[in-house]
C-alpha positions in Angstrom: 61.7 -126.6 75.0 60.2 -126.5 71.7 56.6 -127.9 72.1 56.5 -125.2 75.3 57.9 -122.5 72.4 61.1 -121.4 74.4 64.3 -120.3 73.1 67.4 -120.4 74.9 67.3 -116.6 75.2 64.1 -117.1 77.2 64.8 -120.1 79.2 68.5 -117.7 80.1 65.9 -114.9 81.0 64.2 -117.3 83.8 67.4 -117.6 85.5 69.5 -120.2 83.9 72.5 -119.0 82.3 72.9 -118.9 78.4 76.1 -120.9 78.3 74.7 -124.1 80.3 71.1 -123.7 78.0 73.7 -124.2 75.8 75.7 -126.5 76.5 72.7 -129.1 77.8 71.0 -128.3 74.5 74.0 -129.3 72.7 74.6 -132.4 74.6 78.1 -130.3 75.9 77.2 -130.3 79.9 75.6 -132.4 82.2 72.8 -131.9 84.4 74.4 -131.1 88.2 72.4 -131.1 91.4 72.1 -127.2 91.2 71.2 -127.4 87.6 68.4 -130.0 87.9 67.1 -127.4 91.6 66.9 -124.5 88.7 65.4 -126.2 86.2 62.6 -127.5 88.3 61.9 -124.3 90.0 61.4 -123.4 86.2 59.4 -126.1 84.9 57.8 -126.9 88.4 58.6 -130.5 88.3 61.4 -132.0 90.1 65.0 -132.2 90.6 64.8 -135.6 90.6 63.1 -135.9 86.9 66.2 -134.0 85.5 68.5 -136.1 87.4 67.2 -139.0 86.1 67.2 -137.5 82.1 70.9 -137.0 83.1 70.7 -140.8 84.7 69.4 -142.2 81.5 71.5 -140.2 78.8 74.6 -141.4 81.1 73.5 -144.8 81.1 72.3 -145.0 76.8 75.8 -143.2 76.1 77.8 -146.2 78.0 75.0 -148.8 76.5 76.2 -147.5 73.2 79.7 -146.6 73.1 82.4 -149.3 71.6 84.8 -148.2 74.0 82.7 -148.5 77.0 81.0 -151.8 76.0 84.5 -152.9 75.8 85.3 -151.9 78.5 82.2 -153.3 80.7 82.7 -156.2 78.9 86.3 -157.0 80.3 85.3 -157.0 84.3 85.2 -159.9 86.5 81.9 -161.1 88.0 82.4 -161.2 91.6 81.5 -165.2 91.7 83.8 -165.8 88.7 86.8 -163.6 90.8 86.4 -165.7 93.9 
């Protein structure tokens, strides 16, 4: 939002509400199906290109988490469980 020079104040007055600019600028709410349909309309790009920001923060956070790593790390390869 910053090299385009919105706020969250304007991005609310385009039709997204305040509390979810919020909470996806403060990493507190994912991007839904209807989110990602807003915010393209918006931007005029895609739903798919915020799905997939979504895809990829989803996908770093597990990469990087102890307790997910840990987790990932204890299930059975299907050729090692046969």
């Amino acid at each position: 939002m910053q090299p385009m020079g919105l706020t969250q104040a304007a991005l609310a007055a385009m039709g997204v509400q305040r509390k979810h600019v919020n909470g996806l600028c403060n990493n507190r709410r994912n991007v839904t199906a209807a989110t990602a349909l807003i915010l393209a309309r918006v931007f005029g790009n895609s739903p798919d290109f915020w799905l997939n920001v979504q895809r990829r923060s989803d996908l770093w956070e597990a990469m990087n988490s102890p307790r997910e790593r840990a987790r990932i790390a204890r299930a059975t390869p299907l050729r090692a469980a046969a």
